[in-house]
C-alpha positions in Angstrom: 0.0 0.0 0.0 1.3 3.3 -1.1 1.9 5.8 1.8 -0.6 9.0 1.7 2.6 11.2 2.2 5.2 9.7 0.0 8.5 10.7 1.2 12.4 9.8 0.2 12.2 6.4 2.6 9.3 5.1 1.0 10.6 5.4 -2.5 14.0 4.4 -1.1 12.0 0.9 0.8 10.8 0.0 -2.9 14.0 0.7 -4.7 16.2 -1.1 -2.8 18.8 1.6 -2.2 19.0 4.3 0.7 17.8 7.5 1.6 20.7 9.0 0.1 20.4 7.5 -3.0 17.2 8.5 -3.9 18.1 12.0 -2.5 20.5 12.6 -4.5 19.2 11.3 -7.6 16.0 13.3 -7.5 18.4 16.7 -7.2 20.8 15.0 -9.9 23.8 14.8 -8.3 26.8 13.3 -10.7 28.1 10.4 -8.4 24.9 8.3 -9.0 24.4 6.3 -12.5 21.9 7.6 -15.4 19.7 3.9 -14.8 19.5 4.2 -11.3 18.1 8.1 -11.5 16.0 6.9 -14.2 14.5 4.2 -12.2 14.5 6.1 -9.3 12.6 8.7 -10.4 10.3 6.5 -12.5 9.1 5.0 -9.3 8.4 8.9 -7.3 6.6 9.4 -10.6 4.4 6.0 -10.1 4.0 6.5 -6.3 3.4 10.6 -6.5 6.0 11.9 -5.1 5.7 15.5 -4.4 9.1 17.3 -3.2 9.0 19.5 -0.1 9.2 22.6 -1.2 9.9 24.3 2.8 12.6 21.7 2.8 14.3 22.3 -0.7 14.3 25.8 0.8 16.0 25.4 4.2 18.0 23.3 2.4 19.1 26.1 -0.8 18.1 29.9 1.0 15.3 30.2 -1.8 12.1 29.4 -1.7 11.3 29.4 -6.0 8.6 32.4 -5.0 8.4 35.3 -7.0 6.2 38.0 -5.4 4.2 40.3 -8.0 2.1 43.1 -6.6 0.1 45.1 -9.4 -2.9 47.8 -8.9 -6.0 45.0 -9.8 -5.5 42.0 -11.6 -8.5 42.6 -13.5 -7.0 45.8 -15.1 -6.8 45.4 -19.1 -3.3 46.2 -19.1 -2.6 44.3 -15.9 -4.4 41.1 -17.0 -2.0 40.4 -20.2 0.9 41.1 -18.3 0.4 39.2 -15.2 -0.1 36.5 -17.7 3.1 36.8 -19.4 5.1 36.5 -15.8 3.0 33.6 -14.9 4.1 31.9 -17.9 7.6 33.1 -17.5 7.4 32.2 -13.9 6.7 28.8 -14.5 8.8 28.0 -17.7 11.7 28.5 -14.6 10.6 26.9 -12.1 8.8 29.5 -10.0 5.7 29.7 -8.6 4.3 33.4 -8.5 2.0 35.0 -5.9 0.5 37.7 -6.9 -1.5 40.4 -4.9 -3.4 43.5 -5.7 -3.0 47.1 -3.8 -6.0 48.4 -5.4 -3.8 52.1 -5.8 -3.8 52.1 -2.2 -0.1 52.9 -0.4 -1.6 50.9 2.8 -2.7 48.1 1.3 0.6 47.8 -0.8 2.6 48.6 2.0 1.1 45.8 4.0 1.4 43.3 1.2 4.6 44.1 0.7 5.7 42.6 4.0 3.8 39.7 3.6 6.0 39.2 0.9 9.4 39.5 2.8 7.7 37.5 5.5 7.3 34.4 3.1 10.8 35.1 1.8 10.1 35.6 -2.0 13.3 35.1 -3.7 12.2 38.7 -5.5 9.8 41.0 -6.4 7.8 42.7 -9.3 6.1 45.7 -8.3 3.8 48.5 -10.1 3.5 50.9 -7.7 1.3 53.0 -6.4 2.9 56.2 -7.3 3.0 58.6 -4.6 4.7 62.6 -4.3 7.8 62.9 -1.8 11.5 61.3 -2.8 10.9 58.5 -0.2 9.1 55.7 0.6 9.5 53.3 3.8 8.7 50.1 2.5 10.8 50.5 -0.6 14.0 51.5 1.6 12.9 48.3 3.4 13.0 46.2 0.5 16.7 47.6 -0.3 17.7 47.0 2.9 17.2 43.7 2.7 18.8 43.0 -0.8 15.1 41.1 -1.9 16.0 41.5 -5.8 13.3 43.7 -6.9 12.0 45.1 -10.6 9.6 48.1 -10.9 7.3 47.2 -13.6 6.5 51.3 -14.9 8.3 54.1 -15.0 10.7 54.7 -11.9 10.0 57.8 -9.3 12.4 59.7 -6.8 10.5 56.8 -3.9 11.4 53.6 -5.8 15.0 55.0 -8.0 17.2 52.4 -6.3 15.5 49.6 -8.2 15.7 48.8 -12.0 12.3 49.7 -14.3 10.7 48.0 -17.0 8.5 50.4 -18.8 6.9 52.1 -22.4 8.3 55.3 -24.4 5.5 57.1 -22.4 7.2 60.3 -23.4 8.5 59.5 -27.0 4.6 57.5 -27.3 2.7 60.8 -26.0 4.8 63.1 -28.6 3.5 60.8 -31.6 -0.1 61.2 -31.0 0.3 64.7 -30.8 2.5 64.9 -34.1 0.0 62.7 -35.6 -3.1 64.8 -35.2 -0.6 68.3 -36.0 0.1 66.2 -39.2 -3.9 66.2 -39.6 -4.4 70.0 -39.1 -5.1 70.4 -35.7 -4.1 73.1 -33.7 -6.7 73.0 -30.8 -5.5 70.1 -29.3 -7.2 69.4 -25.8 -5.3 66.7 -23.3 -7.1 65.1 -20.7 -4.0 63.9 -18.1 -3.6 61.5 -15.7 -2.9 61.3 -12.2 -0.7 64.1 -11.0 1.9 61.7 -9.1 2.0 59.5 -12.1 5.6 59.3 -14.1 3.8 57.6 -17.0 1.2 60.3 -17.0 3.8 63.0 -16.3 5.7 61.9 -19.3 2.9 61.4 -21.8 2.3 65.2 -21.3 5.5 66.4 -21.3 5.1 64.2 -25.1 2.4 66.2 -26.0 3.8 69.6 -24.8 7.2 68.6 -27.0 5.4 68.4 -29.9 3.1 71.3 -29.9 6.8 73.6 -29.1 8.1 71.8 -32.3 5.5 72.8 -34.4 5.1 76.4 -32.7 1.7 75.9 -31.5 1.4 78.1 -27.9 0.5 76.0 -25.1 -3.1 76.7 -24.3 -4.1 76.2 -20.4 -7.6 75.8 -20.8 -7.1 72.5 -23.3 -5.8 71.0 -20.2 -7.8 68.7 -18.3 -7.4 66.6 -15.4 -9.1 63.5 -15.7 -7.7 60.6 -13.8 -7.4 56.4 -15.6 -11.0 55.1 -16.1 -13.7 55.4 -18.1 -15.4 57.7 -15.6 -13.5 59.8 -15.0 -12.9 60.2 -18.7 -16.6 60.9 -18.8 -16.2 63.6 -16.4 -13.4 65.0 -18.2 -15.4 65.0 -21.7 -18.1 66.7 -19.5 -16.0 69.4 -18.1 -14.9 70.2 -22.5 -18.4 70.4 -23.4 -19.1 72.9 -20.7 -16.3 75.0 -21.3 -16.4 75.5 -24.8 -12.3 75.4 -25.6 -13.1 74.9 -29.0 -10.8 71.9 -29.4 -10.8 70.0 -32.7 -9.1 66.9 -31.1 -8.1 65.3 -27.8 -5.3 63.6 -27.0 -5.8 61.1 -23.8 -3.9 60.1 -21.3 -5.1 56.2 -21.7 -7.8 54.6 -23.4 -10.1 54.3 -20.8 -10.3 58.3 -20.7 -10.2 58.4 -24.5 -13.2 56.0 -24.5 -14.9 57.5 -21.4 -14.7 60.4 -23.4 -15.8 59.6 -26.6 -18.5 57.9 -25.3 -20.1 61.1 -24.1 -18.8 63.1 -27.2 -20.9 60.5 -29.1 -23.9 60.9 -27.1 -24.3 64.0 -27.5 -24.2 64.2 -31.0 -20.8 65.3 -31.7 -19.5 63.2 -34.2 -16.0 61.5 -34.3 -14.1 62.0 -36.5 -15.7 64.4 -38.2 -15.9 67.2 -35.4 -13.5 65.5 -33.0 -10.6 63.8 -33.5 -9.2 61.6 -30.5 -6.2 59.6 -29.5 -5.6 57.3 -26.5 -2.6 55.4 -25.6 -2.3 51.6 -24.3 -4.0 49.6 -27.0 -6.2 47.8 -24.9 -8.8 45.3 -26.3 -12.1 47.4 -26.3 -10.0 50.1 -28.1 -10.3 48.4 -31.6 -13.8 47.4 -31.1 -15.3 50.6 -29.4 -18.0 52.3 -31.1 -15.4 54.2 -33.3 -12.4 51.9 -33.4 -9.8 54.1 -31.5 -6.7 55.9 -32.9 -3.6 54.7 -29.9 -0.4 54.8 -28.5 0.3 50.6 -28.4 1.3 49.6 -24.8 3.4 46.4 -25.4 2.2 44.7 -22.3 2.9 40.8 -22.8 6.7 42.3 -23.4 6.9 44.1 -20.6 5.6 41.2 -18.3 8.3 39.1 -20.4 10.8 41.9 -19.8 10.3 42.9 -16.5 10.4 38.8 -15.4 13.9 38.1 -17.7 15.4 41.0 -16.2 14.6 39.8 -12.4 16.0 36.3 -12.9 19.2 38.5 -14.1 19.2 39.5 -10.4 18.6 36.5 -9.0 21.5 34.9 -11.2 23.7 37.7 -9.7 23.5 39.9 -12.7 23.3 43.7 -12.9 19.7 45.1 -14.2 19.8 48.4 -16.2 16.6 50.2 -16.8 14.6 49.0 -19.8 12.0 51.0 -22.2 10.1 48.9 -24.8 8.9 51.3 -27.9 5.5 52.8 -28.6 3.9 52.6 -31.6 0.9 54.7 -32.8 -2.0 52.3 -34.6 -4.1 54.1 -36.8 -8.1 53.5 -36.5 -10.9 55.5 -37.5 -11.0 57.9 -34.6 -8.9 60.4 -36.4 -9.3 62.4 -39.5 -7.8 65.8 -41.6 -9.3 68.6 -40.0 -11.4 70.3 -43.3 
């Protein structure tokens, strides 16, 4: 009868060999013969042996955890990269647990430590982005040498650790060229958060192209708006209300760009005819919204890919630099010549 824990003496008792032997040729040591491994390991396969994975780790200092925390798993760009580690994670061996701070430095904080606690050999982080050039948790994860990868642009609270991110800048700067290129001049940019590097730098995009083409920066075609739909909506609102007399909008993501349009559309304004708009990110409801939107592509099963190759550089005791994957604009039908 086959044990309902199978450990090394039971597979050892059927083999005829000793603990030692089996031990060593389940972790492939070179002083035990190719046929006996084989058989050896033929036989935990037949009785389901599963190794202890507490033990391996008392046994190496690593535990073959990877710690990812992300704002919400169900985000649109979250979902493809968290996918893209996961597959990564286990191609090598690693099993990944993944948390979500919901944009909330408590919440991430607190995960965070829960993480050290279990020992993660490292860590992928998105942050939440916050204002001030520290941050406790992150000096606590460099003092404990945890190999960690920012996943996003770096900030002044998370600098000591290596980023995998977009041409949020360079990205930002082509949707503004592309709609100059189309006639505009009344360009209207709903922004992000205000902590937010990757929002930071898609304006500073759109403000680098509108000084190239020697079109004055207009204050009231600036709108705060925020990442979701919503507050897109709000944002598309607050236009309408105002009167700027913008022929386009450039946003800061697609959920604003489709919060937006949607509201545009609803009240009979009519894209692209009377307004042209960009958003940035590529995400799936993008090409099949109402009017399939104009974007900014966010290479997200890279990054995930990127961010996950470059922490198993750490953990190999490599150096990480900084890494930006390029931005591509996709043309769709939410842009047209100004006439």
């Amino acid at each position: 009868m086959i044990p309902t824990m199978v450990r090394l003496k039971h597979i050892a008792a059927q083999a005829g060999v000793s603990i030692m032997t089996v031990s060593k040729a389940l972790r492939d040591a070179h002083d035990v013969s190719a046929k006996t491994k084989a058989r050896i390991r033929q036989l935990a396969d037949q009785m389901g042996y599963v190794p202890d994975a507490l033990a391996r780790g008392l046994r190496t200092r690593t535990t073959k955890l990877i710690g990812l925390v992300i704002p919400a798993v169900d985000h649109p760009i979250s979902a493809r990269i968290i996918a893209a580690i996961e597959e990564k994670s286990f191609e090598l061996g690693y099993e990944l647990v993944c948390a979500q701070s919901l944009s909330q430095v408590e919440r991430e904080e607190a995960l965070l430590r829960r993480m050290l606690a279990r020992r993660v050999d490292g860590l992928l982080i998105a942050p939440v982005y916050r204002f001030g050039p520290s941050a406790t948790i992150y000096d606590e994860v460099a003092r404990r040498g945890t190999p960690t990868i920012i996943i996003g642009p770096g900030a002044p609270f998370c600098r000591q650790f290596p980023s995998v991110h977009t041409e949020d800048r360079l990205g930002g700067e082509r949707a503004t060229k592309h709609l100059i290129e189309l006639g505009h001049r009344r360009i209207a940019f709903f922004g992000g958060p205000a902590a937010a590097p990757w929002a930071q730098e898609r304006m500073e995009g759109y403000r680098r192209a509108l000084r190239e083409a020697k079109i004055e920066m207009d204050d009231r075609l600036i709108f705060t708006a925020g990442s979701t739909i919503e507050e897109g909506q709000k944002a598309a609102l607050q236009m309408l209300n105002e009167a700027p007399h913008a022929t386009a909008i450039q946003a800061v993501n697609d959920q604003i760009a489709i919060g937006a349009a949607g509201i545009l559309l609803d009240q009979g304004v009519k894209i692209p005819q009377e307004m042209s708009i960009v958003g940035f990110g590529n995400i799936l409801l993008s090409q099949h919204f109402r009017v399939p939107l104009t974007t900014v592509s966010e290479p997200k099963r890279r990054l995930g890919a990127a961010a996950m190759e470059a922490l198993i550089g750490l953990l190999q005791g490599k150096s990480a630099a900084s890494v930006q994957l390029p931005a591509h604009l996709i043309l769709r039908a939410s842009t047209l010549a100004l006439s």
